[in-house]
C-alpha positions, 0 to 999 in steps of 0.5 A: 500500500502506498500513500502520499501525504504532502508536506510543504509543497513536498511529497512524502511517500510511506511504504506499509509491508502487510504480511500475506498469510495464506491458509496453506501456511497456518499451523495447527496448535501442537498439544503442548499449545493446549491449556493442561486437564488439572486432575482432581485428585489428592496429591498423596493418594490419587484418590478423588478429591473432596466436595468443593463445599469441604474446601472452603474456610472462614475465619474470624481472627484477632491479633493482639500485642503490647495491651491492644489490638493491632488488626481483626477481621474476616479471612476466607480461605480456600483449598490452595489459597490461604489468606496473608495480611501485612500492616505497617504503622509509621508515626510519632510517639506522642508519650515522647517531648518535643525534642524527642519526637525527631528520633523516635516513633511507634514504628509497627509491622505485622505480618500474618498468612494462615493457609490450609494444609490438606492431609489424607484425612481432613485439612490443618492449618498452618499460622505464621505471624511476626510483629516488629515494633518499636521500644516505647524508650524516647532516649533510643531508637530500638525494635524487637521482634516477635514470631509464631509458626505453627501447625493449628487443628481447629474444628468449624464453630471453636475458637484457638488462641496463640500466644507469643513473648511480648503480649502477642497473641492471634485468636483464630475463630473458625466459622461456618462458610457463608452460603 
């Protein structure tokens, strides 16, 4: 195709190349081309999955350090699909003086993934959690850090808490699936 375009009393000439595909030359899609059949079965016994129904799981959780609640809310879940929630707190520290505010903060991290861990008979959790925070010291700038990582068994309608050094502590509440 060719076209003029004029420019300034000035002919410009653009050349656009358009590919011919012919019928004859068209490939048909090779096997590895075609989106994959995920099997439904469970990975350690090849038996045949479980109702989706049996897949899904809510929660209520509360995570609690230094004397007050750093997060709580809904987590839903799903058979490979766990839940994770990051926080991350950066300001002043109003017990500090006016002179002290320049160096010190109330610096808070929170970091927590609850996933599901499908065994052969039934499902388990696994909670990790971590809150770092800032010393309430307005003389220094000092943080600690504190973790949990462990497997958790709860049934649907029970509540679990697990407690850490420093206060910390996560409530899981195990809910029915809204339907």
């Amino acid at each position: 195709m060719l076209q003029s375009f004029p420019l300034r009393g000035l002919a410009c000439a653009l050349l656009i190349a358009v590919p011919a595909y012919a019928g004859a030359n068209a490939q048909p899609p090779r096997d590895r081309d075609q989106p994959r059949a995920i099997p439904n079965y469970h990975v350690l016994t090849d038996t045949p999955r479980r109702d989706t129904a049996q897949q899904d799981f809510a929660f209520f959780v509360s995570v609690k350090g230094g004397g007050r609640v750093l997060w709580s809310g809904e987590l839903y879940l799903a058979e490979y699909n766990g839940a994770r929630l990051e926080t991350d707190l950066q300001d002043v520290n109003p017990a500090c003086g006016f002179d002290q505010r320049r160096i010190s903060s109330r610096n808070s991290a929170l970091v927590l993934t609850l996933a599901p861990v499908d065994l052969v008979e039934g499902y388990r959790f696994r909670l990790k959690a971590y809150w770092k925070y800032r010393l309430p010291d307005c003389e220094e700038m000092r943080s600690e850090m504190v973790w949990l990582n462990l497997p958790v068994e709860i049934a649907e309608g029970e509540t679990k808490t697990f407690a850490g050094s420093s206060d910390f502590e996560v409530e899981l509440t195990r809910r029915k699936w809204p339907e």
